[in-house]
MIVEXPA-923785 format. One record per residue (C-alpha): z, y, x. Coordinates in pm, whole numbers, plus 32768, in hexadecimal, padded with zeros to 4 digits. Each point is the difference from the previous one (the first is absolute). Layout:
<atoms>
ZYX ...
</atoms>
This chain:
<atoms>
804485858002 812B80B080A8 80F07EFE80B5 818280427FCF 80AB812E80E2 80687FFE80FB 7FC07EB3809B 80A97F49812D 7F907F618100 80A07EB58099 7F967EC380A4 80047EC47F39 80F97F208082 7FE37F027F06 7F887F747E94 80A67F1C7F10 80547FAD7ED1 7EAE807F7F66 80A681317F99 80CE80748163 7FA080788135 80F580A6811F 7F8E810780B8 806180DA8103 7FC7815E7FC2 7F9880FA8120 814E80AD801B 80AF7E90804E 806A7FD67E70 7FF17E897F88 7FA57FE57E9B 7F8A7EE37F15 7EEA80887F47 7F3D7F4E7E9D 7ED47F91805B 7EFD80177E81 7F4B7F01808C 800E7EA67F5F 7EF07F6380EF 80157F668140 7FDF814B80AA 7F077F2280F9 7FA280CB8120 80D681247F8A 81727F988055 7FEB7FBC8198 813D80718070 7FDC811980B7 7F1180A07F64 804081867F97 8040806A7E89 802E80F77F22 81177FED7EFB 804180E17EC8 815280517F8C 808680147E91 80ED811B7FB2 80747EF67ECC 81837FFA8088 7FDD7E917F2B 7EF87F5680AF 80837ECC8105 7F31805E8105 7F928172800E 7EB57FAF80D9 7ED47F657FA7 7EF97FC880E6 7EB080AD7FAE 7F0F7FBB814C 7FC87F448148 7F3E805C811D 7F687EA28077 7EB87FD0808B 7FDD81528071 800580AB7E86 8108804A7F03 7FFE7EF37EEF 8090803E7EA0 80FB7EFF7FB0 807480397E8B 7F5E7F657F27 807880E47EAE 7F0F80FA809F 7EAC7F7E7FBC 8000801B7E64 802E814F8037 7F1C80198124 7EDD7F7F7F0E 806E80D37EFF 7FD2812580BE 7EB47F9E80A1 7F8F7FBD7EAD 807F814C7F78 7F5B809B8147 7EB07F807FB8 803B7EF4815D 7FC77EAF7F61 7EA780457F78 801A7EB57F4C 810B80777F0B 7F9C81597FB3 7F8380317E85 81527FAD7F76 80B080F87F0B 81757F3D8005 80AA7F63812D 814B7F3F7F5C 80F77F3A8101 809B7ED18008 7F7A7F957E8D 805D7EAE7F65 7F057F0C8014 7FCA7E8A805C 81147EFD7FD7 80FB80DF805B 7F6E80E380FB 7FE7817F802D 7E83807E807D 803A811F810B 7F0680CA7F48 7F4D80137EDC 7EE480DF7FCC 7F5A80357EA1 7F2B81067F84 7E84800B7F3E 7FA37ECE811B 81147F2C7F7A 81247F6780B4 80217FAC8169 81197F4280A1 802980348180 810A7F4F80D4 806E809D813C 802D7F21810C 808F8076813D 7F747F8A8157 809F80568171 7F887EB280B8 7EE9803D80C7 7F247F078104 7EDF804F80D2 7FB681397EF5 80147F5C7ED3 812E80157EFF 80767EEF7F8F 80BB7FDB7EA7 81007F467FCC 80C67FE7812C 80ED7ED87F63 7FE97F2D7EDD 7FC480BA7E9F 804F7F597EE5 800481217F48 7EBD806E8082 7F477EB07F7C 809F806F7ECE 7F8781637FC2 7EA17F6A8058 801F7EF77EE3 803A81377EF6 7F0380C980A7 7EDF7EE97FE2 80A180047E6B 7FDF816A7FF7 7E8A801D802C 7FC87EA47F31 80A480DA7EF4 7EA48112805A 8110812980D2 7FB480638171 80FE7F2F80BD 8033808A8193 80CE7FA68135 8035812080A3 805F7FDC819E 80A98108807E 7FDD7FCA8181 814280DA80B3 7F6D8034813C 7EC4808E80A5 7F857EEE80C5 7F797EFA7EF7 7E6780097FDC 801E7F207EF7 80C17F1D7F1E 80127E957FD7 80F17EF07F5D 80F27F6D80F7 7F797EAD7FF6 80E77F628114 813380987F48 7FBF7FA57E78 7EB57F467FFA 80707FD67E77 7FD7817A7FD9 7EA37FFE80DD 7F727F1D7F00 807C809A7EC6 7F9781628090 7EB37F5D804E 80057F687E60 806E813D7F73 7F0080B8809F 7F077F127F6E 808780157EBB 7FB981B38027 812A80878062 7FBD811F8115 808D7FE08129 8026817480B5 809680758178 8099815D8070 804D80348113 811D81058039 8038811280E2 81767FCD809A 80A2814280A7 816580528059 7FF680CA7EC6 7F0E7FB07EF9 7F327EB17F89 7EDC80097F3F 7EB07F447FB5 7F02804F809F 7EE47EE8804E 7F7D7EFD7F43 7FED7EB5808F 7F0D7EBA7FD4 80D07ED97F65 7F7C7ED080B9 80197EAA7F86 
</atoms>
C-alpha cells in the first residue's frame, strides 16, 4: 500500500490531546497536525523524534496534516491506525496472510455484536469468518506488545468474538504490527492485565489469534511476515 504524496518531513515537538501533535517542518513551518491514533502512542511520541506528515488538499479540514510515520528506534514506525484494515485486506487479497486465503467475499465494517462493526468479514463455500484488526506500534526487547493503554473496547470485541465461534463461524484477531522490529506478539500484561486474561480465555474458547508483521518505508506499508502470538 502506497502512502499519501508527497509527504513532509518535521520533528515532533509535541503530542496532546490524543488527536494533536505540533511539529516543526524542515523548512522552519510550525503546524499542528491530527494524529489517527487513539492509543497512548507509548514509545512513539518522544519529542524530538522525526516524522512524516501527509497533507489533505480538503480546503475544509481543521488541520491539513496528519501524521503518517515516526522514525524511533532506528526504523520508521507506522502510526495510523485506519491503515491496518486495509493493510490485511490487501495481504489477504495478495495471498500474504496464508491463514485467510480460501475466502470468495471480503465485506467491511459489518454489523455484528451488541452494537459493533467487525473490520472484516470473509464468507465463501468455508463459511463465515470474522477478523478484527488490531493495530500494534509498542515494542520491548523484540516483542510487540498490544495494547499500549487500557481497551475497553478491545475486551469487548473479544467477548463477541468468543460468541461468534460458540455460534460454529471462524472468529480471528488479526495484529497488524507497524514496524519491522517485533519477532513476536504478546498481550501487554503490565498495561491491561484485563485484556491479557480475556485474550488468554478467548483463545481457549477457539478464536485464532494471528501476527503480521509489516514492512514500513518512506513510501509504501505492507505485510509481509507472520509472527508467533505468545501468551
Amino acid at each position: 500500500m502506497h502512502l499519501p504524496a508527497p509527504l513532509y518531513h518535521g520533528t515532533l515537538l509535541r503530542r496532546y490531546q490524543r488527536f494533536l501533535a505540533d511539529v516543526e517542518l524542515d523548512d522552519g513551518t510550525l503546524v499542528t497536525a491530527h494524529t489517527p491514533n487513539t492509543g497512548s502512542m507509548r514509545g512513539c511520541a518522544r519529542p524530538g523524534s522525526r516524522v512524516l506528515l501527509s497533507k489533505s488538499a480538503n480546503p475544509g479540514r481543521k488541520y491539513a496534516h496528519s501524521w503518517e510515520l515516526v522514525h524511533t528506534d532506528g526504523i520508521w514506525v507506522g502510526i495510523n491506525t485506519l491503515l491496518p484494515n486495509r493493510l490485511a485486506r490487501e495481504g489477504i487479497v495478495n495471498g500474504v496472510v496464508a491463514e485467510l486465503a480460501g475466502y470468495s467475499q471480503i465485506r467491511e465494517e459489518v454489523p455484528y455484536g451488541a452494537g459493533s462493526r467487525i473490520d472484516l468479514l470473509l464468507s465463501g463455500e468455508r463459511g463465515h469468518c470474522y477478523v478484527e484488526v488490531k493495530n500494534v506500534t509498542l515494542v520491548e526487547n523484540g516483542c510487540a506488545l498490544f495494547p499500549d493503554a487500557v481497551t475497553a473496547r478491545g475486551q469487548k470485541h473479544l467477548r463477541e468474538l468468543m460468541e461468534v465461534v460458540r455460534l460454529g463461524h471462524r472468529g480471528v484477531n488479526l495484529f497488524v504490527v507497524q514496524r519491522a522490529d517485533g519477532l513476536a506478539v504478546s498481550p501487554a500484561d503490565a498495561i491491561d492485565p484485563a485484556y491479557g486474561a480475556l485474550l488468554r480465555q478467548a483463545a481457549a474458547a477457539g478464536v485464532e489469534l494471528i501476527a503480521y508483521r509489516a514492512r514500513v518505508t518512506r513510501t509504501e506499508i505492507s505485510l509481509s511476515q507472520s509472527l508467533p502470538v505468545l501468551l
